[in-house]
C-alpha positions as CSV (number, residue, x, y, z in Angstrom):
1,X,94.1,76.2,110.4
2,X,97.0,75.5,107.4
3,X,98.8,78.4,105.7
4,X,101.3,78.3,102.8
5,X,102.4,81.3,101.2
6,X,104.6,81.3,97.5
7,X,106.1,84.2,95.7
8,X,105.6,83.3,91.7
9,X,108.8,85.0,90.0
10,X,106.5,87.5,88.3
11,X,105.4,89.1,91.8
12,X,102.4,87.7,92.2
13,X,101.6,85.9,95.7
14,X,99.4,82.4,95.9
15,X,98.6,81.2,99.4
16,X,96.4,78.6,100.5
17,X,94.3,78.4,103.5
18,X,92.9,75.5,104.8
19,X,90.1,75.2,108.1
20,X,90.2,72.0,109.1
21,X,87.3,72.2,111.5
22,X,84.7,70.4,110.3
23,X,82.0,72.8,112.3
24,X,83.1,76.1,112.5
25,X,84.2,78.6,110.4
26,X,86.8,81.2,111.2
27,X,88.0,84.3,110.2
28,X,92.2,84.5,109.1
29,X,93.8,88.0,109.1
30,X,97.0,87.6,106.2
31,X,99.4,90.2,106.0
32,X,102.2,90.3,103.7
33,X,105.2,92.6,104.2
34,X,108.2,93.3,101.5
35,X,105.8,93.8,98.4
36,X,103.0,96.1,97.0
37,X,99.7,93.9,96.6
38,X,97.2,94.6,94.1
39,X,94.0,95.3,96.1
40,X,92.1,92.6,93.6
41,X,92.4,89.1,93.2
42,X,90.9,85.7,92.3
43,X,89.7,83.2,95.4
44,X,89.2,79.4,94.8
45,X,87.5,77.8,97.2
46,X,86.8,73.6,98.1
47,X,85.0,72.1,100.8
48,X,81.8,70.3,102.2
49,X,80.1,73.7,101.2
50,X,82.2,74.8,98.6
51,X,82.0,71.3,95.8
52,X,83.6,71.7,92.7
53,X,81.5,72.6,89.3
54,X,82.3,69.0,87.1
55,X,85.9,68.6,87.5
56,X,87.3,72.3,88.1
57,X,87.1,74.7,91.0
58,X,85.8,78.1,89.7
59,X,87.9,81.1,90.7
60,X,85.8,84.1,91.8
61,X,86.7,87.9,91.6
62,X,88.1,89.0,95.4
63,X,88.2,93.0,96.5
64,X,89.7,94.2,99.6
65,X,93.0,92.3,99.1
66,X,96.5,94.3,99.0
67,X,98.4,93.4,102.0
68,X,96.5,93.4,104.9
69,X,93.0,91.5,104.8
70,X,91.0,89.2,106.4
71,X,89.2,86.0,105.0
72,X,86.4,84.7,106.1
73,X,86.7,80.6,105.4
74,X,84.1,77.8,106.0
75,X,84.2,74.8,107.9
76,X,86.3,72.1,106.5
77,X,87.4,73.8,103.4
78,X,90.7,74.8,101.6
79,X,91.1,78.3,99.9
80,X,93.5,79.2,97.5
81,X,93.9,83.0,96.8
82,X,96.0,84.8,94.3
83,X,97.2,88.0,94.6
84,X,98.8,90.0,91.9
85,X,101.9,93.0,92.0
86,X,100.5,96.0,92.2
């Protein structure tokens, strides 16, 4: 498991998760300290389960975010989640 985590300038947070086991999936916990989160977001996932549509990745509505969550991530697949200010 990869994590990268960026701060835009207008608040919002972007991190990217990637599970590079090809067999098993696994469940992250993020937490994100210094900031108010929205609880909302959009997730973009890739992987061997996960192909893109054409030539884009489609972003998908995400609840439960805010500070503290937990993602659940397939095997062998990147995630890219953005979180906006609350």
């Amino acid at each position: 498991m990869t994590a990268y985590a960026v701060k835009r300038s207008n608040g919002e947070w972007s991190l990217m998760l990637i599970n590079k086991d090809g067999k098993n999936g696994t469940n992250v916990k993020v937490s994100i300290t210094g900031t108010n989160l929205a609880g909302k977001g959009v997730r973009f996932d890739y992987g061997k389960t996960n192909p893109p549509d054409g030539n884009s990745v489609t972003g998908k509505p995400m609840d439960g975010g805010g500070n503290s969550f937990s993602v659940a991530m397939p095997p062998y697949t990147a995630t890219v989640i953005l979180i906006p200010k609350a």
